[in-house]
Biopython code that builds the backbone (N, CA, C, O; Angstrom):
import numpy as np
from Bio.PDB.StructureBuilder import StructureBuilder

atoms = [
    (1, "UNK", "N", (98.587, 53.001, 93.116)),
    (1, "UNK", "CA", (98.541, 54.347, 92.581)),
    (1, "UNK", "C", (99.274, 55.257, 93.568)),
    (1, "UNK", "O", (99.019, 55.384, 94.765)),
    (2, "UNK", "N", (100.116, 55.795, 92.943)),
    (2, "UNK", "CA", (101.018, 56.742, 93.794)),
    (2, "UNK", "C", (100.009, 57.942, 93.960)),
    (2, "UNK", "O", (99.188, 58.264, 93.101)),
    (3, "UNK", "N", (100.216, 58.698, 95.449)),
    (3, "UNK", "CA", (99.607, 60.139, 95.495)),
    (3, "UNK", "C", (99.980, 61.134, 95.098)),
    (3, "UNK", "O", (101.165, 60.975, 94.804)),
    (4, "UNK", "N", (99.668, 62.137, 94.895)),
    (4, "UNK", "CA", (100.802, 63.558, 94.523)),
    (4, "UNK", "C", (101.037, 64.099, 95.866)),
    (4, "UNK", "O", (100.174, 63.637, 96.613)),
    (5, "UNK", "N", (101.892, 64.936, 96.535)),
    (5, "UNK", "CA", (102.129, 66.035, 97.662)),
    (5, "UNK", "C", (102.497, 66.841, 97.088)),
    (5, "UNK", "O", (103.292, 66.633, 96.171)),
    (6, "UNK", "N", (102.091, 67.995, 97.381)),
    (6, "UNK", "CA", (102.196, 68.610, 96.966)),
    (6, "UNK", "C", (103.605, 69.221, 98.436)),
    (6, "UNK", "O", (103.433, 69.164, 99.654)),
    (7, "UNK", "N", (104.691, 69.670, 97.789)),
    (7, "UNK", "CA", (106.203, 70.453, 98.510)),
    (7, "UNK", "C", (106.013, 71.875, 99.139)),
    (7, "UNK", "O", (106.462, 72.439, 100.137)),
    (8, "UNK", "N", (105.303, 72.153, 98.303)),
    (8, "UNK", "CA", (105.165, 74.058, 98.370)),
    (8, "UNK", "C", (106.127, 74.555, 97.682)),
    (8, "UNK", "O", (106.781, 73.905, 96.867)),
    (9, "UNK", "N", (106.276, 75.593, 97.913)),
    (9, "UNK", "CA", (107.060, 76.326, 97.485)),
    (9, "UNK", "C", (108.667, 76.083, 97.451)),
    (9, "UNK", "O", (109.223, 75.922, 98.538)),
    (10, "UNK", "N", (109.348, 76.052, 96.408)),
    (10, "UNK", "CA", (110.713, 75.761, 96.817)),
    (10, "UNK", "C", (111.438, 76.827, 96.405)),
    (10, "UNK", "O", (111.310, 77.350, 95.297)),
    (11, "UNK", "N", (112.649, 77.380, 97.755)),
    (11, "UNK", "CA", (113.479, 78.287, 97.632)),
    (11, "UNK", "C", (114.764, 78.040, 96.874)),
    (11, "UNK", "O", (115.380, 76.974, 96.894)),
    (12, "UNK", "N", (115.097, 79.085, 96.229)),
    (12, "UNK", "CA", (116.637, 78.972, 95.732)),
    (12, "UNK", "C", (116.908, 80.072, 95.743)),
    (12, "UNK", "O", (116.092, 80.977, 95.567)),
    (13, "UNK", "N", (118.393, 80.256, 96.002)),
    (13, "UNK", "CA", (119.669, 81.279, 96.897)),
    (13, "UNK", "C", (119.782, 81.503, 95.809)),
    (13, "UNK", "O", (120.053, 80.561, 95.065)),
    (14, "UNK", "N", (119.649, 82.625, 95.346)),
    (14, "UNK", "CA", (120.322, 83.515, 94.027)),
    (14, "UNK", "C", (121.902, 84.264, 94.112)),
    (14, "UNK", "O", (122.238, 85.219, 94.813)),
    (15, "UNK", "N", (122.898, 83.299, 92.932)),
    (15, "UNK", "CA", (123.823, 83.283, 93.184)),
    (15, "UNK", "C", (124.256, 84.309, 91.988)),
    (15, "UNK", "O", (123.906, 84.100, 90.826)),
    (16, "UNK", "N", (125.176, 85.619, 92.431)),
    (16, "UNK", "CA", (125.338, 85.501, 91.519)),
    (16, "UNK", "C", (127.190, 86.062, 91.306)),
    (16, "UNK", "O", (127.835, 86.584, 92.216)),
    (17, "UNK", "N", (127.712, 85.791, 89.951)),
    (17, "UNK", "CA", (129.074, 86.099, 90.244)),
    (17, "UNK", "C", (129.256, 87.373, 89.657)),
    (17, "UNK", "O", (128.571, 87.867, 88.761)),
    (18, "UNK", "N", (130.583, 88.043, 90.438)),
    (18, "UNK", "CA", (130.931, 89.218, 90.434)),
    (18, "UNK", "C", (130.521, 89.892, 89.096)),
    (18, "UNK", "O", (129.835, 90.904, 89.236)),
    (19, "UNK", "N", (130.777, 89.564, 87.982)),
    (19, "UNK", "CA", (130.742, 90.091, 86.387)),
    (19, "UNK", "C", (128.939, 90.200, 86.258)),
    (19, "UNK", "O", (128.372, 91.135, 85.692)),
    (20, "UNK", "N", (128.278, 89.114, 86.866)),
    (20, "UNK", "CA", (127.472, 89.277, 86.338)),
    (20, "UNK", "C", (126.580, 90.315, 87.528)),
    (20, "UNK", "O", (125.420, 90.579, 87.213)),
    (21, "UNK", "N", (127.067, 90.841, 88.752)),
    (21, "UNK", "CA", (126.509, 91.652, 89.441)),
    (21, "UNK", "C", (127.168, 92.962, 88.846)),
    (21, "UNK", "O", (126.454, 93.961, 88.931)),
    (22, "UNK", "N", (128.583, 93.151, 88.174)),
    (22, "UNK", "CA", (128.702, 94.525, 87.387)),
    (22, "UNK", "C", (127.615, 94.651, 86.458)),
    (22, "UNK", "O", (126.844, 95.610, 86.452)),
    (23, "UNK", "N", (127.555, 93.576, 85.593)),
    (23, "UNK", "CA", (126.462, 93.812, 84.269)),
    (23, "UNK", "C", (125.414, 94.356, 84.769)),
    (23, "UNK", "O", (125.141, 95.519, 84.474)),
    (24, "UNK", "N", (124.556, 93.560, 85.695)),
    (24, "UNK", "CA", (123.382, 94.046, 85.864)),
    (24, "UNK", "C", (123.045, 95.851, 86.221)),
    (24, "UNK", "O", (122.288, 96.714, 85.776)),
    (25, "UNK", "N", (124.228, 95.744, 87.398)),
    (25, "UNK", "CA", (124.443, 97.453, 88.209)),
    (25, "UNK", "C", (124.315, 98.259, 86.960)),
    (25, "UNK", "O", (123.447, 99.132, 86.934)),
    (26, "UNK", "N", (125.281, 98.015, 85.644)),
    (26, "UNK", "CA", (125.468, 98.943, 84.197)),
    (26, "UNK", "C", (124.673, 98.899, 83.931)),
    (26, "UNK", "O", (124.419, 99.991, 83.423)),
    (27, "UNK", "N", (123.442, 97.961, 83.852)),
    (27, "UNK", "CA", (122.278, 97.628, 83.112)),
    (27, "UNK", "C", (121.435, 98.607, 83.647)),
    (27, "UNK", "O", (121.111, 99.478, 82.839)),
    (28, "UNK", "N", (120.932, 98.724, 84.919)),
    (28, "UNK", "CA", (120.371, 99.465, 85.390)),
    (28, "UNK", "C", (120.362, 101.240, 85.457)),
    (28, "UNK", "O", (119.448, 102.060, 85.549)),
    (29, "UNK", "N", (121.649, 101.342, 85.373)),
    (29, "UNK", "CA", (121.838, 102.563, 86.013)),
    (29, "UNK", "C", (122.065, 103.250, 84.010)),
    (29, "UNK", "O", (122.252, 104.466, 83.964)),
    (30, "UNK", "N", (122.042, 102.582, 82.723)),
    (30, "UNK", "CA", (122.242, 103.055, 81.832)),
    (30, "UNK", "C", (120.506, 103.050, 81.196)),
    (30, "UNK", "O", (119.998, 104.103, 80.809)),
    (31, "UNK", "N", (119.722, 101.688, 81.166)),
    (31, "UNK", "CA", (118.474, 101.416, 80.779)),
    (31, "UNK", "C", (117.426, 102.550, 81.273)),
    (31, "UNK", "O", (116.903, 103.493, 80.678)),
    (32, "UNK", "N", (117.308, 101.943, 82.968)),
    (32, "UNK", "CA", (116.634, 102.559, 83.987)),
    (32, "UNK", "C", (116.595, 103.615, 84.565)),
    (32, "UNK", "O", (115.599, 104.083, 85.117)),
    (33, "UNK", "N", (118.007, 104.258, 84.483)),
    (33, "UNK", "CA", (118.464, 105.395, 85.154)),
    (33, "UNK", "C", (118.696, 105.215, 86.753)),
    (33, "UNK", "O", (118.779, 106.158, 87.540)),
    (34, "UNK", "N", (118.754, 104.308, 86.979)),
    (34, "UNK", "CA", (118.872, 103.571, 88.464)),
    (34, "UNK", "C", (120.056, 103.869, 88.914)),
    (34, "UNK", "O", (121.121, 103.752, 88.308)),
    (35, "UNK", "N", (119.816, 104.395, 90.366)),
    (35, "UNK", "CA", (121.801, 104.311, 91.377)),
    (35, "UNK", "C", (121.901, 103.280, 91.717)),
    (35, "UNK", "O", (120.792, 103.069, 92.207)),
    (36, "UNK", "N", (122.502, 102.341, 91.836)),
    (36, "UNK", "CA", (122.186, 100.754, 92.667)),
    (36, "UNK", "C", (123.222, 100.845, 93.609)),
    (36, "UNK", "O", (124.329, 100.389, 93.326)),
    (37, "UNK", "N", (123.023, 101.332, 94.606)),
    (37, "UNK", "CA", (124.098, 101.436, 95.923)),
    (37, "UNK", "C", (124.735, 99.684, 95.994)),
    (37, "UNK", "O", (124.203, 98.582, 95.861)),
    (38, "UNK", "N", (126.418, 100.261, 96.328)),
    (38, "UNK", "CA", (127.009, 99.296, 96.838)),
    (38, "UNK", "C", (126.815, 98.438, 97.677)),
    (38, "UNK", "O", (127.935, 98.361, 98.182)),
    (39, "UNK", "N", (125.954, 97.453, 98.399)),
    (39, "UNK", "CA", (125.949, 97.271, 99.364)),
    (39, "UNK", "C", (126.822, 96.258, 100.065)),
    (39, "UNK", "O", (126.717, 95.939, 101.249)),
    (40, "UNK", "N", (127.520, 95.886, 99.370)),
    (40, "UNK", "CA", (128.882, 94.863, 99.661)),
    (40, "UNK", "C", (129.407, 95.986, 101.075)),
    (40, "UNK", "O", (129.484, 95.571, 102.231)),
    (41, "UNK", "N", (129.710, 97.368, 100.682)),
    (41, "UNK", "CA", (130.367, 97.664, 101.120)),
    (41, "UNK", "C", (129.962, 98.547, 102.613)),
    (41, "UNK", "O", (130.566, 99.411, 103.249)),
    (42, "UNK", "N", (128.936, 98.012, 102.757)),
    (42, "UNK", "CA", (127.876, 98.855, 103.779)),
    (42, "UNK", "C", (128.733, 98.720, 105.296)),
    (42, "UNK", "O", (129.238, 99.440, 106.157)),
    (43, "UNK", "N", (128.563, 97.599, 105.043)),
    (43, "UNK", "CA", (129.508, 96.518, 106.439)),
    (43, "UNK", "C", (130.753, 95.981, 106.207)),
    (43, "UNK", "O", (131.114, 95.762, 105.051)),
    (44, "UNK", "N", (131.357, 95.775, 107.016)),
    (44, "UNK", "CA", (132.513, 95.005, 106.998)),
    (44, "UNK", "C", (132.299, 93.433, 106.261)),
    (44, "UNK", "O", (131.390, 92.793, 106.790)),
    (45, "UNK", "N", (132.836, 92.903, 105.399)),
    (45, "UNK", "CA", (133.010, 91.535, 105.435)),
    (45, "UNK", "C", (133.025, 90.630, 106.455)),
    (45, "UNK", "O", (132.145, 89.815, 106.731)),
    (46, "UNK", "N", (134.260, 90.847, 107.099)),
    (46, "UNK", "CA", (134.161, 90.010, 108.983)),
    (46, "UNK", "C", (133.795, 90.297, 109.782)),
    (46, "UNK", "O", (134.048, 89.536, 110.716)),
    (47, "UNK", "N", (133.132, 91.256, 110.058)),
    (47, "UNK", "CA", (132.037, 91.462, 111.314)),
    (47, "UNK", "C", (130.754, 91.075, 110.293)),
    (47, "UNK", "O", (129.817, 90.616, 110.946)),
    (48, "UNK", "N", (130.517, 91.140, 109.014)),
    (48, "UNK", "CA", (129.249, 90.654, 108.642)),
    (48, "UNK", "C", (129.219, 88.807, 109.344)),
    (48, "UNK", "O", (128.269, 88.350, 109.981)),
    (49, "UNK", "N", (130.301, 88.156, 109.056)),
    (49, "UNK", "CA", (130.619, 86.960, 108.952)),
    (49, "UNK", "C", (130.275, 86.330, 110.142)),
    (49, "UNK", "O", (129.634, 85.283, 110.236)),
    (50, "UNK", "N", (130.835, 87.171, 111.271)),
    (50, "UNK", "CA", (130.345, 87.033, 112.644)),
    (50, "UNK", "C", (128.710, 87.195, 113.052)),
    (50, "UNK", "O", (127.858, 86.375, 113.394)),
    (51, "UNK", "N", (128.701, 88.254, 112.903)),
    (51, "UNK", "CA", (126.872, 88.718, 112.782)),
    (51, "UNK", "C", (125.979, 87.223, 112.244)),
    (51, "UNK", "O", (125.181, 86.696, 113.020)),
    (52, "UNK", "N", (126.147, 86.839, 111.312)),
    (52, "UNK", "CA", (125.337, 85.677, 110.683)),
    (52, "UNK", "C", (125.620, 84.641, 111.108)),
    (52, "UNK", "O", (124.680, 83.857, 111.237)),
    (53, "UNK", "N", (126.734, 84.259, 111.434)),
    (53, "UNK", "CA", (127.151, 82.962, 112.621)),
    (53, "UNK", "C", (126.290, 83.455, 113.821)),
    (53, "UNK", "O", (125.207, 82.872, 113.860)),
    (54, "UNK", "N", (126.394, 83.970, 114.379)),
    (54, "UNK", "CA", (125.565, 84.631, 115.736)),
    (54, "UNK", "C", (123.754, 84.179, 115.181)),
    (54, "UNK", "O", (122.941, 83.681, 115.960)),
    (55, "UNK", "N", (123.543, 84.402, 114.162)),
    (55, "UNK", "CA", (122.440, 84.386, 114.141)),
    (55, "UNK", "C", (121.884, 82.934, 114.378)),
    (55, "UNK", "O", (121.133, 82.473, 115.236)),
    (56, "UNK", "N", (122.789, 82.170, 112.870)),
    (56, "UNK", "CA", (122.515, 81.319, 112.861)),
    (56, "UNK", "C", (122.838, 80.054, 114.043)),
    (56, "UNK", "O", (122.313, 78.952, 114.202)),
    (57, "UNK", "N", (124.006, 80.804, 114.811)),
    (57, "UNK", "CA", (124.459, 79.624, 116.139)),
    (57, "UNK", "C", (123.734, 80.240, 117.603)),
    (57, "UNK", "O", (123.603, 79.683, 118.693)),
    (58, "UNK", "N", (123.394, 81.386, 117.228)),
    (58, "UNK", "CA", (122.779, 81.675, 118.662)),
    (58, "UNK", "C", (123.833, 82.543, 119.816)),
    (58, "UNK", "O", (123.632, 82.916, 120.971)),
    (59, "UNK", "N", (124.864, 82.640, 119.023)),
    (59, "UNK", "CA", (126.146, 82.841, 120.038)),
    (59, "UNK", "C", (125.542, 84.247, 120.725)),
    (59, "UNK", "O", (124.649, 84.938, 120.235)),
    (60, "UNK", "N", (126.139, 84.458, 121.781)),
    (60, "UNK", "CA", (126.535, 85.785, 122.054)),
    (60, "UNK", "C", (128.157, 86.696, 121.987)),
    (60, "UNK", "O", (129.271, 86.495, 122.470)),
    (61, "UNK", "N", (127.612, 87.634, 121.213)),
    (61, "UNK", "CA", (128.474, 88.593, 120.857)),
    (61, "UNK", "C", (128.927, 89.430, 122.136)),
    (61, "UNK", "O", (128.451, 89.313, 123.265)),
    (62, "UNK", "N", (130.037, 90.380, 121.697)),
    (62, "UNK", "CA", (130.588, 91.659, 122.292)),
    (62, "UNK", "C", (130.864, 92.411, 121.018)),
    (62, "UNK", "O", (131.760, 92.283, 120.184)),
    (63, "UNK", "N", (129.593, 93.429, 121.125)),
    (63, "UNK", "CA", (129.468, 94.378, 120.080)),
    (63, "UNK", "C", (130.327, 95.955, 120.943)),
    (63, "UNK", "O", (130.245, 96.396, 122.090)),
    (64, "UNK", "N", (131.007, 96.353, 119.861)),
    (64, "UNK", "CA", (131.304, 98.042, 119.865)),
    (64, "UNK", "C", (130.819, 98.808, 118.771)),
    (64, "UNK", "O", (131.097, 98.746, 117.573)),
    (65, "UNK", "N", (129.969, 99.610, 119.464)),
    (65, "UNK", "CA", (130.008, 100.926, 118.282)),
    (65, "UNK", "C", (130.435, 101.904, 118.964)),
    (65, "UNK", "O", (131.076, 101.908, 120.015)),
    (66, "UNK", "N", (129.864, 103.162, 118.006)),
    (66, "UNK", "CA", (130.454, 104.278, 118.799)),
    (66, "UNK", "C", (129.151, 105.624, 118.012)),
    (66, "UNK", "O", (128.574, 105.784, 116.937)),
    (67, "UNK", "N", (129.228, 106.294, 119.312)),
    (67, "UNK", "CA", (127.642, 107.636, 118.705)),
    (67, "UNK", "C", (128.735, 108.746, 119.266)),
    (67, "UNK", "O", (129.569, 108.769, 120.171)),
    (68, "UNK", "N", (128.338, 109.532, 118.373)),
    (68, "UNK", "CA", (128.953, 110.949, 119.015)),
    (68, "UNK", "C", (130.195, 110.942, 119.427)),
    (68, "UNK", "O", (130.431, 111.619, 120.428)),
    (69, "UNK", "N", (131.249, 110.238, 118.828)),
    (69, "UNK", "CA", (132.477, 110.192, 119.271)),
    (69, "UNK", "C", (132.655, 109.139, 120.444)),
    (69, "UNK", "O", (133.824, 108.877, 120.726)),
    (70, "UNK", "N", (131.641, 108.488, 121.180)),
    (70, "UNK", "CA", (131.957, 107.571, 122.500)),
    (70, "UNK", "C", (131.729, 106.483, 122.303)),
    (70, "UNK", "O", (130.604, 106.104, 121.979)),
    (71, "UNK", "N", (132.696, 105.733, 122.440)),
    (71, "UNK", "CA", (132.615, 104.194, 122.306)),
    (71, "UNK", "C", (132.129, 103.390, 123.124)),
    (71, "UNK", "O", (132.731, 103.323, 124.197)),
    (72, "UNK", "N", (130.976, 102.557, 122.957)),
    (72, "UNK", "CA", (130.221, 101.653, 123.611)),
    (72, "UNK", "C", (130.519, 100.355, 123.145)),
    (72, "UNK", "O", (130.670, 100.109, 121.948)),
    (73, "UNK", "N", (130.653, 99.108, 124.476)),
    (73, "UNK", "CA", (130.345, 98.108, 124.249)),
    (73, "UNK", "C", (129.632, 97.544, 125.109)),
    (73, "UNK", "O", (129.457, 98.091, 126.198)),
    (74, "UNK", "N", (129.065, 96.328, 124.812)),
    (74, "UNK", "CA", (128.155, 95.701, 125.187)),
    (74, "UNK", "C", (128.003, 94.129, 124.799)),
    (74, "UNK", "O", (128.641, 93.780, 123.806)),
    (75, "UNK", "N", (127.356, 93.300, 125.362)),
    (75, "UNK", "CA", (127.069, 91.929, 124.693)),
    (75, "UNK", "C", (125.659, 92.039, 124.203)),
    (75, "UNK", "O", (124.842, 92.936, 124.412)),
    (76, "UNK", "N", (125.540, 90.878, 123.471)),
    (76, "UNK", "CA", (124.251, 91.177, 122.650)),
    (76, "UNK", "C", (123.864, 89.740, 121.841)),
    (76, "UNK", "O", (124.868, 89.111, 121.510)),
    (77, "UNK", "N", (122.829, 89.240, 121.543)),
    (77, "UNK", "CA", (122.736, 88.729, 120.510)),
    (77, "UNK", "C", (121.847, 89.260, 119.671)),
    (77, "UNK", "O", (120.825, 89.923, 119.850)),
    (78, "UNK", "N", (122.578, 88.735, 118.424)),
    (78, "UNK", "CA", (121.492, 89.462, 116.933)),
    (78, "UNK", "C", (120.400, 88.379, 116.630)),
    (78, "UNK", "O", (120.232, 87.162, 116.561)),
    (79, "UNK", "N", (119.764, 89.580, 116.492)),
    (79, "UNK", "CA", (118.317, 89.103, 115.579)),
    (79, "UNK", "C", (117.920, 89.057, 114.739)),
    (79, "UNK", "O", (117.053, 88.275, 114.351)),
    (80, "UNK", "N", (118.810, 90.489, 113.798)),
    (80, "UNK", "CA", (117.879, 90.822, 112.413)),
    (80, "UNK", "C", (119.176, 91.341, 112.384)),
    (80, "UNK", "O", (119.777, 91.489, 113.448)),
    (81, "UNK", "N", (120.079, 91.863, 110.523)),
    (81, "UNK", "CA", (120.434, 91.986, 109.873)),
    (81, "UNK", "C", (119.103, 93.099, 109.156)),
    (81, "UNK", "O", (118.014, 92.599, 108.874)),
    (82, "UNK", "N", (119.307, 94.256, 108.979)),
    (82, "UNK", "CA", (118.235, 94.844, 107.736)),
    (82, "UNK", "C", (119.088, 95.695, 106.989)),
    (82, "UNK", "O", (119.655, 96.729, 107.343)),
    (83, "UNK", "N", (119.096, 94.906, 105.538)),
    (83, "UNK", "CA", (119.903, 95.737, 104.508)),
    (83, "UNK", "C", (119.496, 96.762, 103.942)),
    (83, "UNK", "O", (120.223, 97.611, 103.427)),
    (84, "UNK", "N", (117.663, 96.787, 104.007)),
    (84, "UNK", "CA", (116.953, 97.868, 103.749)),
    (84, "UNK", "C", (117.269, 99.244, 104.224)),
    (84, "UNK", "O", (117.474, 100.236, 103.525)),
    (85, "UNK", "N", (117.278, 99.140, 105.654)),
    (85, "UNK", "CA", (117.488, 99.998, 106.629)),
    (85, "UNK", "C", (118.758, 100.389, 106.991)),
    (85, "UNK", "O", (118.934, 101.502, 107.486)),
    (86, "UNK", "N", (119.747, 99.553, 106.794)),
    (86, "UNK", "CA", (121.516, 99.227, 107.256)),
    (86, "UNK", "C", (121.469, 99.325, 108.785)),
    (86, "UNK", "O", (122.140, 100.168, 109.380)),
    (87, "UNK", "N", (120.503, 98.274, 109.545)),
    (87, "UNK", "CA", (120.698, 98.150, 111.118)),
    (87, "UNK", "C", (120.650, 97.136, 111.440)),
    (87, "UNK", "O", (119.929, 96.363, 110.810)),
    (88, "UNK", "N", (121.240, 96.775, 112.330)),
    (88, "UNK", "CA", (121.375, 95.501, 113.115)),
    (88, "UNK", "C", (120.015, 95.821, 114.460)),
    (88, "UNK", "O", (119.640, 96.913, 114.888)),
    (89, "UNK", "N", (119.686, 94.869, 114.725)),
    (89, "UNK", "CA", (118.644, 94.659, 115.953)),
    (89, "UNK", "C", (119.580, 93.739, 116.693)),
    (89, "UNK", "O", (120.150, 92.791, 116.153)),
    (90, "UNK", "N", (119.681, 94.003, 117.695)),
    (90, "UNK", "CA", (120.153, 93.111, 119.046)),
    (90, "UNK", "C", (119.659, 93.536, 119.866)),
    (90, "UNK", "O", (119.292, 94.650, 120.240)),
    (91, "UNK", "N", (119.632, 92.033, 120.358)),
    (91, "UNK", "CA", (118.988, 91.999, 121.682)),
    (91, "UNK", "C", (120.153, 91.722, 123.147)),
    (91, "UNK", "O", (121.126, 90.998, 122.934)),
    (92, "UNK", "N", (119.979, 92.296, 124.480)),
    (92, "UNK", "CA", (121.155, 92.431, 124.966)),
    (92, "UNK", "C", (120.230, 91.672, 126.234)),
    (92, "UNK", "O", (119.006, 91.765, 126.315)),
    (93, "UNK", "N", (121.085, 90.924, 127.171)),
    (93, "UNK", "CA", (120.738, 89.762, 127.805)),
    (93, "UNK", "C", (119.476, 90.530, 128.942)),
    (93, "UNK", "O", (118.470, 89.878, 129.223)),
    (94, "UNK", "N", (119.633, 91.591, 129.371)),
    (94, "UNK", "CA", (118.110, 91.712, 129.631)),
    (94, "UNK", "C", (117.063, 91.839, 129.301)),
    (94, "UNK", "O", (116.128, 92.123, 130.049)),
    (95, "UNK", "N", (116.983, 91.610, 127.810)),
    (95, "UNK", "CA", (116.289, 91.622, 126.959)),
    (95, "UNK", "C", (115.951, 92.803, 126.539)),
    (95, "UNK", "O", (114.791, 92.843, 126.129)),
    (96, "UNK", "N", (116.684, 94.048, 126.470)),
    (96, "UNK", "CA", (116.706, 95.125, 125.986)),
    (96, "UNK", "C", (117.281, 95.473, 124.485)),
    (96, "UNK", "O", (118.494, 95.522, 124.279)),
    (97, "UNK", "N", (116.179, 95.744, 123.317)),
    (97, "UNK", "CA", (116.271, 95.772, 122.066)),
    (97, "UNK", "C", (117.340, 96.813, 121.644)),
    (97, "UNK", "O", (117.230, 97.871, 122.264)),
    (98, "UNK", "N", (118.096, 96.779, 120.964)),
    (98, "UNK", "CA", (118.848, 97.822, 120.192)),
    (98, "UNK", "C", (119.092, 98.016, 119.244)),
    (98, "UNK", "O", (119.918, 97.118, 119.081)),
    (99, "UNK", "N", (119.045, 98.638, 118.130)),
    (99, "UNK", "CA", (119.454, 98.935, 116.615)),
    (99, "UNK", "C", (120.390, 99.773, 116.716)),
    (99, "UNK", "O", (120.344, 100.795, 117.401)),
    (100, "UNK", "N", (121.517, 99.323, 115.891)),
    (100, "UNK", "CA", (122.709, 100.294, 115.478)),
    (100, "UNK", "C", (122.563, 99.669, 114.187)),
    (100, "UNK", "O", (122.271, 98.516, 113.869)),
    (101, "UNK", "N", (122.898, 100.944, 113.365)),
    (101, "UNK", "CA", (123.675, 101.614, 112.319)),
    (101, "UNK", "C", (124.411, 100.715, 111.736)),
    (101, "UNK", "O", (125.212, 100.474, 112.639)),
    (102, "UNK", "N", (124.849, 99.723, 110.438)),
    (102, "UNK", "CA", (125.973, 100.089, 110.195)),
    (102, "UNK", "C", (127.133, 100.778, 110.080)),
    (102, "UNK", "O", (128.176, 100.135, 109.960)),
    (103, "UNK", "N", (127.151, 101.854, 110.092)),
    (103, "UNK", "CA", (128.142, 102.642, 110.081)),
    (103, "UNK", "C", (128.251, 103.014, 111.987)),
    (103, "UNK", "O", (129.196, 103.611, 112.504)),
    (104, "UNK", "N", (127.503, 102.684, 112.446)),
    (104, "UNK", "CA", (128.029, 102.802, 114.032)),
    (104, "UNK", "C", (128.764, 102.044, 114.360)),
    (104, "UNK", "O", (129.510, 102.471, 115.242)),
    (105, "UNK", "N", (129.036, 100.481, 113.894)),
    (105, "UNK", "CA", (129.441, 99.615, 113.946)),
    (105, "UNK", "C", (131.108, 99.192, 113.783)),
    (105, "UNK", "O", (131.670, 98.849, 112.743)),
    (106, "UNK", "N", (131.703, 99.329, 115.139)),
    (106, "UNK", "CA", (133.482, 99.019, 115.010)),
    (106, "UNK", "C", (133.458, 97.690, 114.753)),
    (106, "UNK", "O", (133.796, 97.176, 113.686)),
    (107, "UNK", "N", (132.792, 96.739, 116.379)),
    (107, "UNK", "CA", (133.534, 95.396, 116.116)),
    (107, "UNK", "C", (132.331, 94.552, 116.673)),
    (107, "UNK", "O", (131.351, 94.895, 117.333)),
    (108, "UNK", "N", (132.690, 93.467, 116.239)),
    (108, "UNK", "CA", (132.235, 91.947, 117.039)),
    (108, "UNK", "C", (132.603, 90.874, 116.889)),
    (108, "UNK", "O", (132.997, 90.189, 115.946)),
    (109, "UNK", "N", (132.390, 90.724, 118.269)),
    (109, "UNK", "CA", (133.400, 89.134, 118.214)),
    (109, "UNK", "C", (132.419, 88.329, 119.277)),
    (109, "UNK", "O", (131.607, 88.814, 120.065)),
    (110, "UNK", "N", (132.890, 86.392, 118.953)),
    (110, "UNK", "CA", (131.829, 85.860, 120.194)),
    (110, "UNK", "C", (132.291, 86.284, 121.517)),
    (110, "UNK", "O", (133.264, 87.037, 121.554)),
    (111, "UNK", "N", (131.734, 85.909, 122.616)),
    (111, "UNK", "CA", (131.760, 85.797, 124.250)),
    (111, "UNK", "C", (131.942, 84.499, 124.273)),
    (111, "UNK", "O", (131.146, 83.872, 123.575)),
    (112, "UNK", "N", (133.001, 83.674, 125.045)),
    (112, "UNK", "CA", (133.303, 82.497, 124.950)),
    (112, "UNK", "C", (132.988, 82.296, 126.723)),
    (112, "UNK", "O", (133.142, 81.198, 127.256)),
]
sb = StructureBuilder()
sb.init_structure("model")
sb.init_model(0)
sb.init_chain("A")
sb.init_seg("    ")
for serial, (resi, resn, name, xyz) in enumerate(atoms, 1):
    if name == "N":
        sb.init_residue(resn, " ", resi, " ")
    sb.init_atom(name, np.array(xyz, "f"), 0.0, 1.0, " ", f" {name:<3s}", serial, name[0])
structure = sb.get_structure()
């Protein structure tokens, strides 16, 4: 007699393609009355690309932003991505936490 196990819960990555992320946005914002912010466009594509490699490899970065007109850089590794919020959390090798902005956000690249 075979046992059952029970798996738990199983995840799946909700994919979806371009047409059908217009439909929905129309859907919403005509049905619902909903704004559905862009968020493709929050961040860069290739510094997103980097950011999530970092996460997922552990790398350390050399992040630039810039506040008030002055450009800062620094090394860092990321922790969190929050699309809610549009901030990055990094952590910088003395273990000093930081959140920037998307929109603070010039560049990143690894530290080799």
């Amino acid at each position: 007699m075979t046992r059952y196990v029970n798996r738990g819960n199983l995840k799946w990555v909700l994919f979806l393609m371009p047409e059908h992320e217009a439909m929905l946005k129309q859907y919403h914002r005509e049905v619902h009355q909903l704004d559905v912010p862009n968020y493709d466009e929050l961040l860069d594509p290739q510094i997103e690309n980097v950011l999530n490699d970092a996460i997922f490899n552990g790398g350390l970065l050399r992040i630039v932003t810039h506040h008030t007109e002055i450009e800062y850089k620094f090394n860092a590794y990321v922790e969190k991505l929050n699309y809610e919020k549009d901030t990055i959390l990094l952590r910088k090798s003395n273990f000093q936490e930081e959140i920037v902005r998307f929109d603070q956000l010039i560049g990143a690249s690894t530290v080799f």
